[in-house]
N, C-alpha and C positions, 0 to 999 in steps of 0.2 A: 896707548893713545888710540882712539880710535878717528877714523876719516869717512869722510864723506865727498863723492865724487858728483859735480855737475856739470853737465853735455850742453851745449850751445848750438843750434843746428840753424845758423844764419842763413841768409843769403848771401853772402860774399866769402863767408868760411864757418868753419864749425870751431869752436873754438871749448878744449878741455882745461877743467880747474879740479887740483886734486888741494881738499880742505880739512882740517883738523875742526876737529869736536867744538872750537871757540871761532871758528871761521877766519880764521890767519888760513892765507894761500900759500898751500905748502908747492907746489909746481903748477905751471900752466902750461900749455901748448895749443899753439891752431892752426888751422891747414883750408888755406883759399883753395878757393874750384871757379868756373868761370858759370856765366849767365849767357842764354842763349836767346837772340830774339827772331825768330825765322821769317816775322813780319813785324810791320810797325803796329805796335802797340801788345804783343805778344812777347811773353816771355816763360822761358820755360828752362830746369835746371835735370842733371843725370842723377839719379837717386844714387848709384852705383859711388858717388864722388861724396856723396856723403857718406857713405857707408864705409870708403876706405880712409876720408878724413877723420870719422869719429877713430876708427880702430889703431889708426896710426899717432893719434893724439893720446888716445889712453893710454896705448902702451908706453908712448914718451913720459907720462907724467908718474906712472908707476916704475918704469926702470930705473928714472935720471935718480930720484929721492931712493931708491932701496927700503920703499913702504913696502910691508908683508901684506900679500895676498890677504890672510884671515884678518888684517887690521881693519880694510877696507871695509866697510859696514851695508852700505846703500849706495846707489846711484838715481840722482833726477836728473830728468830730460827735460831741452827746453827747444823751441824753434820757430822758426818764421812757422805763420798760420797762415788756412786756407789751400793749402797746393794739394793739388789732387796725385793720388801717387796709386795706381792699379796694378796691382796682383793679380795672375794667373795661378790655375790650380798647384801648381810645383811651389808658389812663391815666388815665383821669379817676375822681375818687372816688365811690363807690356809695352810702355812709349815713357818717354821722356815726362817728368813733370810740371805740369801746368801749374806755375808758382801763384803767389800772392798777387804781385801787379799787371797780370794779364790781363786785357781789356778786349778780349773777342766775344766774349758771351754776350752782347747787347742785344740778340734774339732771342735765346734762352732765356733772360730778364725777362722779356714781353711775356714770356711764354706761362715762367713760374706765374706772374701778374693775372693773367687769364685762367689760369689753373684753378688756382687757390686765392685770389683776390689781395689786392695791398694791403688793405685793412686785418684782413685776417694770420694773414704770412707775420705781418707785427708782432701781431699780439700774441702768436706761436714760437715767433722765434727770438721775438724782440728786434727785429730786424726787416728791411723791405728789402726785397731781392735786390741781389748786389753782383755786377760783373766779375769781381774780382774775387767771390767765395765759392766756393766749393761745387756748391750744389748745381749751379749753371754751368760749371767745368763739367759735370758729371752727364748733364743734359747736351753739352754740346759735344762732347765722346758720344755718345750716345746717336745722336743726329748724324756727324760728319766722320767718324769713326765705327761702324756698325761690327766689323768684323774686332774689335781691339774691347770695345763694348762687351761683345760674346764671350770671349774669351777672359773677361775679367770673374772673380772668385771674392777678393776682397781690395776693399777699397781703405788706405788711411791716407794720414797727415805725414808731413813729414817729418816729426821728431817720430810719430807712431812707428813710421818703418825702421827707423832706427833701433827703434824697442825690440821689434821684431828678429831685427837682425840681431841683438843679443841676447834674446830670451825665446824666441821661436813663440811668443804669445801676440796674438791680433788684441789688441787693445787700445784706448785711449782714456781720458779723461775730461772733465767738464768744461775746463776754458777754450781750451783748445777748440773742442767738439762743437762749443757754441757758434764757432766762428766757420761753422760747414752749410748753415741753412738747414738743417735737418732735425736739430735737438729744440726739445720744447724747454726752451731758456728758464722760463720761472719753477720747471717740475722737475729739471738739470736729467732727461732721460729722452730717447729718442720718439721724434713726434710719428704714428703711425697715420696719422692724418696727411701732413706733408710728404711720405715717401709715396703714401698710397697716388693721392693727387698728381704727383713727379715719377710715379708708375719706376721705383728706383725701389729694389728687392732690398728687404729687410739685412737679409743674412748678409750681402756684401761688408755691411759696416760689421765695427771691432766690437767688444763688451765696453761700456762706457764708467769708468771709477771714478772716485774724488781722488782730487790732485796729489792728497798724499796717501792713500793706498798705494801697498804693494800688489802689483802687475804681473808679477812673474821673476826667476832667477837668471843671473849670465847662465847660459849654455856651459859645458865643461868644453867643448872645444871652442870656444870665444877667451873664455877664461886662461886656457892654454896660452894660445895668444897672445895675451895682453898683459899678461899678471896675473891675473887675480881670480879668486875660487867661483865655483859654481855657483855656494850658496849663496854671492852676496846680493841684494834685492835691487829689483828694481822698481821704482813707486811711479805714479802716474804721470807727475812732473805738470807742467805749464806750459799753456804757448806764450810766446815771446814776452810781451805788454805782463801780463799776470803774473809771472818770473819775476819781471825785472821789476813788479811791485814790490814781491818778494823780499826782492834783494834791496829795496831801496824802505821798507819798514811802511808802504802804504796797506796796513791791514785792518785800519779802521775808519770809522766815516768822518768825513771833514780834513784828509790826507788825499794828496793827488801827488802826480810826476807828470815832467814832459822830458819827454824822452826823443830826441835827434839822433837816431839812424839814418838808414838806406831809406825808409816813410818816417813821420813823426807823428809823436801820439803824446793824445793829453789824455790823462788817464786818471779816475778818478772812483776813492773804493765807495761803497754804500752796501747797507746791512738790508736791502731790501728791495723788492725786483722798483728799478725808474726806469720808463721806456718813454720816447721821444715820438710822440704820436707823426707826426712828421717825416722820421726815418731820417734824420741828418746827424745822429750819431750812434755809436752800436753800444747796444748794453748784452755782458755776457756773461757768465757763471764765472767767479773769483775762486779762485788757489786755495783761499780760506775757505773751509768747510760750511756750506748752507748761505752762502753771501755772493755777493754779486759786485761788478764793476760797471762804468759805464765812461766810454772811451770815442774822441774824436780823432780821425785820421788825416797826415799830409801822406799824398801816395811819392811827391818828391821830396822830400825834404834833406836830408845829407845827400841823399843821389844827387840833386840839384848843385849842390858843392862840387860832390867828384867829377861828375860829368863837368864840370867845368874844367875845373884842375886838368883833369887828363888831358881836353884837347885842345887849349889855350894855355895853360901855364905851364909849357915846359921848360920857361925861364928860372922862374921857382922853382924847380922840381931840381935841376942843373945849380942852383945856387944853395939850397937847404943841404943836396950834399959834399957841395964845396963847404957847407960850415960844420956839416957834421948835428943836424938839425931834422927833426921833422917839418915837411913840408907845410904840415896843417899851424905847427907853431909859427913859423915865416908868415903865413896867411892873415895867422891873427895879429899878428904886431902893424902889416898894412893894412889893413883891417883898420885899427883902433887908431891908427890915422889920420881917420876917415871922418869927415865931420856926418852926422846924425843925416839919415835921408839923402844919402850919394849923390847930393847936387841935383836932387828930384829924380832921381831915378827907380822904376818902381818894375818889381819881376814879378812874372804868375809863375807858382812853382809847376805849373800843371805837366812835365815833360812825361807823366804817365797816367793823363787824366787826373781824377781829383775824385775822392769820396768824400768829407766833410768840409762843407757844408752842401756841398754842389750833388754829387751822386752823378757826374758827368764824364763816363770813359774817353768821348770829342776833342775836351778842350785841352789846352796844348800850352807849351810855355811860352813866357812874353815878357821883353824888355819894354817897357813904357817910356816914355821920355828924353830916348837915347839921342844923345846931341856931341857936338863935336869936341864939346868940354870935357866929356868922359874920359876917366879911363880904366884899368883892367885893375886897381883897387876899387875903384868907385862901382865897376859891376858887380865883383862879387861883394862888396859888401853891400847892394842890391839885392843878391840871392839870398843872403844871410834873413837879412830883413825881411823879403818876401815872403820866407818860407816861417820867418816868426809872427807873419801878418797870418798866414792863414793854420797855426796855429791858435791865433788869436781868437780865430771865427770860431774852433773848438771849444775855448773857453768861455767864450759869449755864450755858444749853447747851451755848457753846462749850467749858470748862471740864470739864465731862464727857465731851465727845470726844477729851478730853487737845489740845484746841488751846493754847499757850500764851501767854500774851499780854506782851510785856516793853514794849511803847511804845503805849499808848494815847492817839490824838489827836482831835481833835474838831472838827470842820469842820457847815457849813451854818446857816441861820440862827441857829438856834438854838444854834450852838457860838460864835458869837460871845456870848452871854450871860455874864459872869462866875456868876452866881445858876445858872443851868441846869449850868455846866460844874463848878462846888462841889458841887450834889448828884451827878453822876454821878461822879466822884471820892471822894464819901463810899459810895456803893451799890458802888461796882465795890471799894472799897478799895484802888486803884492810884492815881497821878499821871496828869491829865490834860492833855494840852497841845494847844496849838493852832500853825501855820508861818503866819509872816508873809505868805504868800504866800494871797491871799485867795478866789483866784478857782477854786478847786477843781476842779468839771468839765470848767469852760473850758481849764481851764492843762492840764488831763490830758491832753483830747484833741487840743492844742496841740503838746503835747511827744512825743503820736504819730506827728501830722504832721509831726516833726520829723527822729523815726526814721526816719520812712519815705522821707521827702525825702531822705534822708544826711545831715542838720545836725546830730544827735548817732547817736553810735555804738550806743546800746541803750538801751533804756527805763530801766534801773537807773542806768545811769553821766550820764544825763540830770538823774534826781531828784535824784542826789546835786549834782550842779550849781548847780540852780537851786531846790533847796529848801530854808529853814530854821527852823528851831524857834522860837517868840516865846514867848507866855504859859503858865503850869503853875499846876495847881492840885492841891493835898496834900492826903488823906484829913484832916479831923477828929475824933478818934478817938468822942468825946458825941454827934457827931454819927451818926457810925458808928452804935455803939450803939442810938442811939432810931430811926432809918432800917430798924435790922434787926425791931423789935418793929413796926413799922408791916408792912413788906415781909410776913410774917408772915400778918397780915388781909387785905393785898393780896392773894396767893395765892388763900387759901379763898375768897374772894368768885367769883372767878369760878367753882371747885368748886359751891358753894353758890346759884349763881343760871342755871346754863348750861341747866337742865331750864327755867326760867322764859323764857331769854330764847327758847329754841324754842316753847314756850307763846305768847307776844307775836306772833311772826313769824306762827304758826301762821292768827291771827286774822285777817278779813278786812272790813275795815271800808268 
């Protein structure tokens, strides 16, 4: 039998899936690390914790099973996108990394904007300079870091350092890459135009592959390690959204997911560059060879949950393991208690800025409506809902770009919720479903290593395979209805309070 291994390099933990030839999970294991925010609205994670999460994970999922090293065939990579992760000449890492939901670049924005122009940075990268990508991390190292700057050699992502550390190759690939501000999205190859502009040296960045090319072999002393042989490959992998298309069978056009993490993403595949003249959603190079996706962002979305949970329900927390329960299942059962619209209560998920629709790192999170009636089912099932309202704004955009959507599926934490997966089937007014298949990134960049290996023939005729449809959830029409009169006051609020939250930020206490 032969296996196929895929890496998860989250932000909250790295999570390993060791998988057979038919995509049955033969072992899993994952390993939390913490998030560091050293100011408000910064956030940054130690590359070093990922580095020993992946390796302590592999080696778990290879010893527990007694899988033979030469079985193991391939490995994909997959991971949060965006983080800036800098190399000095030895390889070894310079400062902490600048993750995905950092919002200090809002100078470097200006700057990329003046440089190289809105209009044009678009149509290069399919994208308008963005706080939270790459390239304004790499300009503002650059500015407030000069000596960390100097000392940099090479610059990746952070599944890329991952790769690194098990194959000793600088490398990346297209989805991922897209999401740096640096690749010319529609020619899937680095823009010399924008580095010249951003005065950001060529050689720093990796060689740039398709998602399932092979990247290079585990090291023999990784291999020692962990299990497993030198030769077995490593292919380019996916960032996060493009994976857990992957793994969720989105490889053709008129197929989308929304997916509820730590951000949420509506995510939506097409066979051909669509960019949003406007900049309010990101279109980036697809996992699938020669194609494209084109995806809108919540920057809270399940954060919004947990950060609730953590510092308000430690009532729950104390009672889920009095019953021997996950906490998030206790949630949903008060939750679905909960009549439609929380007695008018309305949340902006913004507690790390907002990129779709808004592109606004300022605005900040909001209880609306909040009265003496409430209570702490009726808030978060608030959050829940807020965070499926601006969701929502995702799918409206795509909508407008004539993208079509005929299969919408729902993957990541928060898509396991029944409660979560009824509201966004009542807001989108489509059928939502979920594929039995659970492990979404992992599985994605599993079934790249597979392509690439020769174990299946193409990334399409793989998902068709090894993918298939479980649960659905139908529009309810009352629900419809009172969801649309809410959505409504959703909107205008952010209209209505955007000059304030600049106001706030403004202040310096």
């Amino acid at each position: 039998m032969n296996y196929l291994i895929g890496i998860d390099i989250g932000t909250s933990a790295t999570k390993t899936v060791l998988f057979d030839e038919k995509g049955t999970v033969i072992a899993s294991a994952s390993k939390e690390y913490p998030l560091y925010q050293p100011q408000n609205g910064w956030a940054e994670q130690n590359p070093e914790d990922w580095k020993n999460a992946t390796l302590c994970t592999l080696k778990e999922v290879i010893s527990t099973q007694g899988v033979k090293g030469e079985d193991v065939k391939g490995i994909g990579l997959s991971g949060q996108m965006h983080g800036l992760v800098m190399l000095d000449e030895d390889g070894e890492v310079i400062r902490p990394s600048i993750i995905w939901c950092d919002q200090r670049t809002g100078e470097e924005v200006k700057d990329m904007e003046r440089l190289i122009g809105r209009e044009r940075l678009i149509s290069i990268t399919a994208n308008p300079p963005l706080t939270g990508w790459t390239a304004a991390k790499i300009l503002w190292v650059k500015k407030n870091e000069p000596e960390n700057y100097k000392k940099c050699k090479h610059i990746l992502l952070p599944k890329d350092y991952i790769r690194y550390v098990l194959t000793g190759e600088f490398a990346t690939e297209v989805s991922d890459a897209s999401g740096m501000q640096l690749l010319d999205v529609p020619n899937r190859c680095w823009s010399d135009e924008v580095l010249q502009k951003l005065e950001i040296e060529k050689d720093l960045l990796p060689k740039v592959y398709e998602s399932y090319e092979i990247t290079g072999h585990v090291l023999p002393e990784i291999g020692e390690m962990v299990g497993l042989l030198e030769q077995v490959a490593v292919v380019g992998g996916a960032g996060d959204n493009a994976a857990a298309a992957i793994g969720t069978g989105i490889v053709k056009d008129g197929t989308a997911f929304t997916t509820i993490g730590t951000s949420g993403v509506v995510y939506a595949h097409s066979s051909k560059v669509v960019i949003d003249p406007k900049g309010r959603v990101h279109t980036c190079c697809s996992a699938v060879p020669g194609e494209w996706h084109v995806m809108g962002v919540t920057q809270g979305a399940g954060l919004s949950l947990k950060w609730f949970k953590d510092n308000f329900c430690q009532d729950y927390t104390a009672e889920a393991k009095k019953q021997g329960v996950d906490v998030y299942d206790l949630i949903n059962k008060e939750v679905s208690a909960r009549e439609v619209g929380s007695n008018k209560l309305i949340y902006l998920p913004y507690l790390m800025g907002e990129r779709t629709p808004h592109l606004d790192p300022d605005c900040r999170g909001v209880f609306f409506g909040l009265s003496a009636i409430h209570t702490k089912p009726d808030m978060i099932r608030s959050i829940m809902e807020g965070v499926s309202f601006s969701l929502s704004d995702c799918n409206h955009i795509l909508q407008e770009m004539d993208i079509h959507v005929e299969q919408m599926m729902a993957c990541g934490g928060g898509g396991k919720s029944p409660v979560w997966r009824q509201m966004l089937s009542d807001m989108y007014q489509c059928q939502v479903k979920t594929v039995k298949q659970e492990e979404g990134p992992a599985l994605g960049v599993a079934i790249l290593a597979g392509v690439g290996t020769g174990i299946y023939e193409s990334v399409e005729s793989a998902c068709e395979l090894l993918i298939t449809e479980e649960k659905k959830n139908t529009p309810i029409q009352e629900h419809v209805e009172q969801y649309q009169q809410l959505y409504e006051i959703y909107k205008k609020l952010y209209l209505d309070l955007k000059d304030t939250f600049k106001q706030l930020a403004a202040i310096s206490l």
